[in-house]
MIZAVO-799909 format. One record per atom (N, C-alpha, C): atom name; x, y negated, z negated; residue number from 1. Coordinates in nm, 4 decimals. Example, Ala and Ser with C-alpha at 12.3 -4.5 7.8 and 13.67 -1.06 7.14 Angstrom:
2
   atomo         px         py         pz   num
       N     1.3190     0.5690    -0.7800     1
      CA     1.2300     0.4500    -0.7800     1
       C     1.3200     0.3300    -0.7800     1
       N     1.2850     0.2250    -0.7080     2
      CA     1.3670     0.1060    -0.7140     2
       C     1.2900    -0.0030    -0.7870     2
END
This chain:
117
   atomo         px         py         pz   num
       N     2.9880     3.3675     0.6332     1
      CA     3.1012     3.2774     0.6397     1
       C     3.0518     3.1342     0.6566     1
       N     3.0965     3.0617     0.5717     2
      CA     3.0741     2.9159     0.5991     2
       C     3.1918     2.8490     0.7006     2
       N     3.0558     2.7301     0.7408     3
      CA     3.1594     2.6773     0.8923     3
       C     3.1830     2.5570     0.8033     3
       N     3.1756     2.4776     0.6849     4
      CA     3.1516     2.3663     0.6159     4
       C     3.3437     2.3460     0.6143     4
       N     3.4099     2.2120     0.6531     5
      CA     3.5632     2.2041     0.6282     5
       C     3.5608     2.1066     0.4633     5
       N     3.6072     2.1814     0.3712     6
      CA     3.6227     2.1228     0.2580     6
       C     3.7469     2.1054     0.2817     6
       N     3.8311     1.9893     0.2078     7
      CA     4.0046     1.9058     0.2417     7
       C     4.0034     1.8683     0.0759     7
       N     4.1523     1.8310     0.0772     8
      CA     4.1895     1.7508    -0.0384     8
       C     4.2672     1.6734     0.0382     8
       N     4.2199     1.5074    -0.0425     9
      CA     4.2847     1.3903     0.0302     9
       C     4.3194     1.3415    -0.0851     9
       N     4.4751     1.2984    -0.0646    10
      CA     4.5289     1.2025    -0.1403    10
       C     4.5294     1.0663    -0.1145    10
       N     4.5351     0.9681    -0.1801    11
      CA     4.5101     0.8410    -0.0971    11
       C     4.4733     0.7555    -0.1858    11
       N     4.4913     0.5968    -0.1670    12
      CA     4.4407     0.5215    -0.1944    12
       C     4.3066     0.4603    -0.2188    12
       N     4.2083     0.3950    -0.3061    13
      CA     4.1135     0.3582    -0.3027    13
       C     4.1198     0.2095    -0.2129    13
       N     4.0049     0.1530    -0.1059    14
      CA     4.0434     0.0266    -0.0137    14
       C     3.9170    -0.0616    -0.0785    14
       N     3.8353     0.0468    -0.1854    15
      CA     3.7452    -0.1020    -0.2199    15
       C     3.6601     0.0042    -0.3513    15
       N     3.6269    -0.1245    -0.4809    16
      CA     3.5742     0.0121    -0.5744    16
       C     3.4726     0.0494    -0.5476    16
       N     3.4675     0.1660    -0.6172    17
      CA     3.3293     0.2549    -0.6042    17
       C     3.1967     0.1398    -0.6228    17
       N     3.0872     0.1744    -0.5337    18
      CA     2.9516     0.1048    -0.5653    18
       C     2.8653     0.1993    -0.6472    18
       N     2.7970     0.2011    -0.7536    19
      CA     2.6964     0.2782    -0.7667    19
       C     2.5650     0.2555    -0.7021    19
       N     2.4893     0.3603    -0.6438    20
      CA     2.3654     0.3010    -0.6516    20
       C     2.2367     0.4028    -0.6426    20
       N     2.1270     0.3670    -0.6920    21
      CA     1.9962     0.4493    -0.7605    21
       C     1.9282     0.4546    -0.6085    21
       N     1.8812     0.5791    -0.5470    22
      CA     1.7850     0.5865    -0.4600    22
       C     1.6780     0.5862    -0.4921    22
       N     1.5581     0.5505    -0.4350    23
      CA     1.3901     0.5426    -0.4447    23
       C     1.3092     0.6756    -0.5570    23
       N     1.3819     0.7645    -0.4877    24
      CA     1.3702     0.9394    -0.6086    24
       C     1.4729     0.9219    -0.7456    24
       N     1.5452     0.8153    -0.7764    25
      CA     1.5881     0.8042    -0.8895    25
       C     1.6850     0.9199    -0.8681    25
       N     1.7803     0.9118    -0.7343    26
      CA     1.9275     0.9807    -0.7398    26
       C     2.0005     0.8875    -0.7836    26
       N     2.1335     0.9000    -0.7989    27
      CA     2.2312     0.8091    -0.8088    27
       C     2.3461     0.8614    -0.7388    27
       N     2.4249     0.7537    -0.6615    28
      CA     2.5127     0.8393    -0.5708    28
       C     2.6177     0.6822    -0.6201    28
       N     2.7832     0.6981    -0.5627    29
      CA     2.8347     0.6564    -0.5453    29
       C     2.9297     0.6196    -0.3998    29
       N     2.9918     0.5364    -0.3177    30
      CA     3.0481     0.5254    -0.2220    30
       C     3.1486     0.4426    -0.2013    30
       N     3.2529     0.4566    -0.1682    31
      CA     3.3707     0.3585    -0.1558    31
       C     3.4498     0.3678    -0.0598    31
       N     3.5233     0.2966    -0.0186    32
      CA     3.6135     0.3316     0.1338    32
       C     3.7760     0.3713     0.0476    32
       N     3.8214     0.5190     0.1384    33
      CA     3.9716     0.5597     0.0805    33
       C     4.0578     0.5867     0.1932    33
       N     4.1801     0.5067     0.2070    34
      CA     4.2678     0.5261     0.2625    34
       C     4.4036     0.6139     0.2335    34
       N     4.4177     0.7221     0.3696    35
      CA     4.5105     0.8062     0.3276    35
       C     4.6514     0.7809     0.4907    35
       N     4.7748     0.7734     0.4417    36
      CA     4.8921     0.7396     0.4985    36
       C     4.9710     0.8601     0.5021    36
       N     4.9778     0.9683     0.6238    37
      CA     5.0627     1.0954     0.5814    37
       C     5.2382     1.0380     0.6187    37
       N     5.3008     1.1000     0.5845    38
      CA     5.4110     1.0857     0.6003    38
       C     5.5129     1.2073     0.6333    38
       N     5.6590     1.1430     0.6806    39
      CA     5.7162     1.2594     0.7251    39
       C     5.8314     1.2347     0.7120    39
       N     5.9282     1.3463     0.7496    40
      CA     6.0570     1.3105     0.7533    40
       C     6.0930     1.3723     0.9104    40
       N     6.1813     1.2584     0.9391    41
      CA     6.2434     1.2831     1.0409    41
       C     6.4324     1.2295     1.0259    41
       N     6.4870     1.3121     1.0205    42
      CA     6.6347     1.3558     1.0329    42
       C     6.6114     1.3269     0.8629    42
       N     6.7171     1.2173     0.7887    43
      CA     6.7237     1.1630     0.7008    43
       C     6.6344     1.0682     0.6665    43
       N     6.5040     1.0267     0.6997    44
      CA     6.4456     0.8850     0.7179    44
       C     6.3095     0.9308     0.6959    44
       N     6.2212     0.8784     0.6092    45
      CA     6.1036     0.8731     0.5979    45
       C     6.0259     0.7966     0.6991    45
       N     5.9593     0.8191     0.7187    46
      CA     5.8430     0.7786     0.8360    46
       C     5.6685     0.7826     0.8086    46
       N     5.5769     0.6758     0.8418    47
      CA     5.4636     0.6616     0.7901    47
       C     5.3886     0.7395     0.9269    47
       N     5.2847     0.8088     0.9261    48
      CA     5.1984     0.8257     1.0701    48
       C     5.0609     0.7223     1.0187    48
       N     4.9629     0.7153     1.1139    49
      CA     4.8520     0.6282     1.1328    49
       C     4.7758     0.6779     0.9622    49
       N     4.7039     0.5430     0.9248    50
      CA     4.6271     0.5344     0.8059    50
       C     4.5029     0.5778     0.8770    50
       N     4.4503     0.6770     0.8302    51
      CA     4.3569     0.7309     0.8093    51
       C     4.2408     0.7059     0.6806    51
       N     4.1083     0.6682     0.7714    52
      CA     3.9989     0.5675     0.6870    52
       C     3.8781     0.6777     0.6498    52
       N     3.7915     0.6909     0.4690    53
      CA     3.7000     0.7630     0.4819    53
       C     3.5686     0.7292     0.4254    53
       N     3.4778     0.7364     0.4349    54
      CA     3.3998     0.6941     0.3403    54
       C     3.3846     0.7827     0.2334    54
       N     3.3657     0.7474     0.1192    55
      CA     3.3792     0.8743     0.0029    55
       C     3.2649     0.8662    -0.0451    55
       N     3.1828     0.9517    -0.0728    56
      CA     3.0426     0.9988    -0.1441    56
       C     3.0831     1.0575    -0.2532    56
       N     2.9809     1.0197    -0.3507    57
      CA     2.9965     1.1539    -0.4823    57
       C     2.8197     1.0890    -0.5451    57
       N     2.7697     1.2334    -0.6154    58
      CA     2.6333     1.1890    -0.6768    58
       C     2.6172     1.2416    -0.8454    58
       N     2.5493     1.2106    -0.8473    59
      CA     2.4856     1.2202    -0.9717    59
       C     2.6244     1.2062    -1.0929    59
       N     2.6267     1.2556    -1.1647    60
      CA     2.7352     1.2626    -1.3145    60
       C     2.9067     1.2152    -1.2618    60
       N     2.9083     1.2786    -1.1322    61
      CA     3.0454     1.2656    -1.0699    61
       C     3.0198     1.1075    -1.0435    61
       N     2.9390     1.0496    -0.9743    62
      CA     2.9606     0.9099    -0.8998    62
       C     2.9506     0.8285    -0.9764    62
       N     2.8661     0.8378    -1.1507    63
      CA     2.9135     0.8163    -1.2549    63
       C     3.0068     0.7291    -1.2875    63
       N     3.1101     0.8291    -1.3175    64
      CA     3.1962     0.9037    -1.3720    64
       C     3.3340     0.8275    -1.2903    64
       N     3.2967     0.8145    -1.1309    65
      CA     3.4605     0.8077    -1.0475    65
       C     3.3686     0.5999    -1.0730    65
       N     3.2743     0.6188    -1.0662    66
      CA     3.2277     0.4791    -1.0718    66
       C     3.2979     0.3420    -1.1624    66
       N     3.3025     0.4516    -1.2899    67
      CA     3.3515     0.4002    -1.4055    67
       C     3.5040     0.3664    -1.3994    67
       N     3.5415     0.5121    -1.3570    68
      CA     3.7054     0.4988    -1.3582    68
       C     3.8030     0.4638    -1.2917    68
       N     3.7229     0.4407    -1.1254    69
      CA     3.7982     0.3502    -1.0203    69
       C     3.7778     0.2476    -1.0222    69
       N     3.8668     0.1868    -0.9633    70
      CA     3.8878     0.0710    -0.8789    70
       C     3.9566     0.0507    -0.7861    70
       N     3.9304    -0.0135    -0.6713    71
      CA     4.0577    -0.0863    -0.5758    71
       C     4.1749    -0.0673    -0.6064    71
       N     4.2776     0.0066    -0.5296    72
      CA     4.4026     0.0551    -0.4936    72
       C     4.4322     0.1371    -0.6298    72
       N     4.3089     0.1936    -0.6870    73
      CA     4.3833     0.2824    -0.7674    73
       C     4.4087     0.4328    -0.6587    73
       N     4.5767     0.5063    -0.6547    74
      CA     4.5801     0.6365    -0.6132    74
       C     4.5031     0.7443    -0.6923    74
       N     4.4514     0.8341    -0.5731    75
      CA     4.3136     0.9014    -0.6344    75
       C     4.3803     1.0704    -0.5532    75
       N     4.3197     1.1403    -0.6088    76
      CA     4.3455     1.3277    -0.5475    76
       C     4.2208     1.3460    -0.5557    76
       N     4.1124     1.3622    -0.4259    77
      CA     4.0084     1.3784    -0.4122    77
       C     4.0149     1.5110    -0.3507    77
       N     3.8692     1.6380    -0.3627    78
      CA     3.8633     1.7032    -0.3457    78
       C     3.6903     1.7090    -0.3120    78
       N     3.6512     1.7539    -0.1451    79
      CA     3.5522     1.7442    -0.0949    79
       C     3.5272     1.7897     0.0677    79
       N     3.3799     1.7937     0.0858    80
      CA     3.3174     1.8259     0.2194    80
       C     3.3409     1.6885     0.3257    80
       N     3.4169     1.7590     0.4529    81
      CA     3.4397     1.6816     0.5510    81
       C     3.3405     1.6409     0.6546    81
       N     3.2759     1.5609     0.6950    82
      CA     3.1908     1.5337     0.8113    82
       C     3.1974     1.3788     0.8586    82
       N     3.1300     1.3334     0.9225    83
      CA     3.1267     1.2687     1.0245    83
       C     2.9619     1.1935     1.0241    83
       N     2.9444     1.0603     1.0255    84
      CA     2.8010     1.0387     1.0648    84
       C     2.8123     0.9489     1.1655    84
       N     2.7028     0.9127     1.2020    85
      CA     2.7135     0.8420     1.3304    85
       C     2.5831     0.7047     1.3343    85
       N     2.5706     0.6286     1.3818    86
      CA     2.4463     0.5556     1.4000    86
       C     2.4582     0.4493     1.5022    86
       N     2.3550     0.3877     1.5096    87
      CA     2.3547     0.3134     1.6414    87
       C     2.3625     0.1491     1.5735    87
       N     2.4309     0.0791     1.6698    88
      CA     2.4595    -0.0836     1.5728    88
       C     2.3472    -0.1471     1.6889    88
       N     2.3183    -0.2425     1.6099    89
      CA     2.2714    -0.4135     1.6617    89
       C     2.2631    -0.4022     1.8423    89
       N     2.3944    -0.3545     1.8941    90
      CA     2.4637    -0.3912     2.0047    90
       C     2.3757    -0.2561     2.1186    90
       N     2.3447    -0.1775     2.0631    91
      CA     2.3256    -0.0143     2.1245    91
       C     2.3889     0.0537     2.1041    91
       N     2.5309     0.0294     2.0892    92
      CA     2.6907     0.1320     2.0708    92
       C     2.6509     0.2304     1.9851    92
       N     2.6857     0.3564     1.9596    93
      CA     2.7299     0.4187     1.8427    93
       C     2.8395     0.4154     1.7305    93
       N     2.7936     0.3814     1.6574    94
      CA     2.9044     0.3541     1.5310    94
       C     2.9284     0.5528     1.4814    94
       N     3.0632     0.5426     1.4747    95
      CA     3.1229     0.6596     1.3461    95
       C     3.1986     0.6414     1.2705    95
       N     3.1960     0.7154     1.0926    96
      CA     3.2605     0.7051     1.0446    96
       C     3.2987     0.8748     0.9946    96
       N     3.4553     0.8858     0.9407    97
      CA     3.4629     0.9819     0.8752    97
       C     3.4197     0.9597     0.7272    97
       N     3.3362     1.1231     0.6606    98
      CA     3.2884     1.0778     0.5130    98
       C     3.3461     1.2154     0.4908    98
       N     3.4117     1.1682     0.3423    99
      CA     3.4507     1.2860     0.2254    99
       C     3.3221     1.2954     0.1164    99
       N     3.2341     1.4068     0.1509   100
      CA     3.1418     1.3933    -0.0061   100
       C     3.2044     1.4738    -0.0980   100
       N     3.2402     1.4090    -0.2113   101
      CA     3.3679     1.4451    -0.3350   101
       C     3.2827     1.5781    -0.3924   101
       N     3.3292     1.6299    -0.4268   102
      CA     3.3056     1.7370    -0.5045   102
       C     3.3758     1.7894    -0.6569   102
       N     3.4574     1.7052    -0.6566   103
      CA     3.5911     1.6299    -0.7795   103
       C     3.7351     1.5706    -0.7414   103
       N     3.7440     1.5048    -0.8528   104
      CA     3.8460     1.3972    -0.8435   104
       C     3.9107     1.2910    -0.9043   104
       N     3.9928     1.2435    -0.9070   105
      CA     4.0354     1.1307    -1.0092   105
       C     4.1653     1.1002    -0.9766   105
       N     4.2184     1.0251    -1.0575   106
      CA     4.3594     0.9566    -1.0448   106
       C     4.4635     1.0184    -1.0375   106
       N     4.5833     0.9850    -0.9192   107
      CA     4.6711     1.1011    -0.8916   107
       C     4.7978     1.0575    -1.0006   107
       N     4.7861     1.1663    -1.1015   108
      CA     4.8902     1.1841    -1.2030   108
       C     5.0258     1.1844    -1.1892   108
       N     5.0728     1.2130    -1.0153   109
      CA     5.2019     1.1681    -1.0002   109
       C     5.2033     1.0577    -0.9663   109
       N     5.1624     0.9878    -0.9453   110
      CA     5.1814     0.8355    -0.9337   110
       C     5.1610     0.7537    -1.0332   110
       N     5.0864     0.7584    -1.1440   111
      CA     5.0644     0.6800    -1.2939   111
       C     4.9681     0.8004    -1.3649   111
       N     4.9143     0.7062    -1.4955   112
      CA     4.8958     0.7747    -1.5898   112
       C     4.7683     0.7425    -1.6343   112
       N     4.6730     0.8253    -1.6593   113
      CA     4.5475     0.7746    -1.6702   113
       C     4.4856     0.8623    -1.8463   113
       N     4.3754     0.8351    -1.8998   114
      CA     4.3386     0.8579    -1.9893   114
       C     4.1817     0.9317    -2.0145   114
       N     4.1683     1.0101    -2.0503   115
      CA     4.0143     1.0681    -2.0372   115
       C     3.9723     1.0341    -2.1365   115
       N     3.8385     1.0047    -2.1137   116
      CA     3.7432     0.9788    -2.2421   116
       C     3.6155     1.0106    -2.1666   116
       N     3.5117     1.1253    -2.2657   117
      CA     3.3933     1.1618    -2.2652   117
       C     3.2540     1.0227    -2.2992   117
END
């Protein structure tokens, strides 16, 4: 049994994808995605807290979302949930939440997008 939490997040893109080549000649991609759940309460829609992630994707995929995102485009991402951590300037520990994508692209109920190989 795997303990690994894979999610699907819907959400906004908050900045475009970066590509970039590691020292071993990987290529990965990373961008920050914001997701806003919502609810209903009686008759009335209601927003809860924006929720912030860092998004990973490598090789053909980071590509690929590289090419086809941008900033505030809505995205249906599908990926491994974790957490990293590091130490800043100050001593503190910094965390962030990271989605590493596993697929994904533009959410079709919200607009209309086009594939090309």
């Amino acid at each position: 049994m795997s303990r690994q939490i894979d999610i699907v997040v819907q959400g906004v893109l908050g900045t475009t994808p970066t590509l970039v080549r590691t020292a071993n000649e990987r290529v990965y991609c990373h961008f920050r995605l914001a997701t806003t759940p919502t609810f209903r309460v009686g008759e009335d829609w209601r927003q809860g807290e924006t929720l912030w992630f860092t998004a990973k994707a490598w090789g053909t995929l980071a590509r690929n979302l590289s090419m086809s995102l941008r900033k505030g485009d809505p995205v249906v991402l599908v990926g491994r949930f974790t957490q990293e951590s590091w130490k800043r300037d100050n001593g503190t520990i910094g965390c962030t939440n990271v989605l590493t994508v596993s697929t994904g692209g533009h959410d079709l109920a919200r607009g209309e997008s086009h594939f090309m190989k």
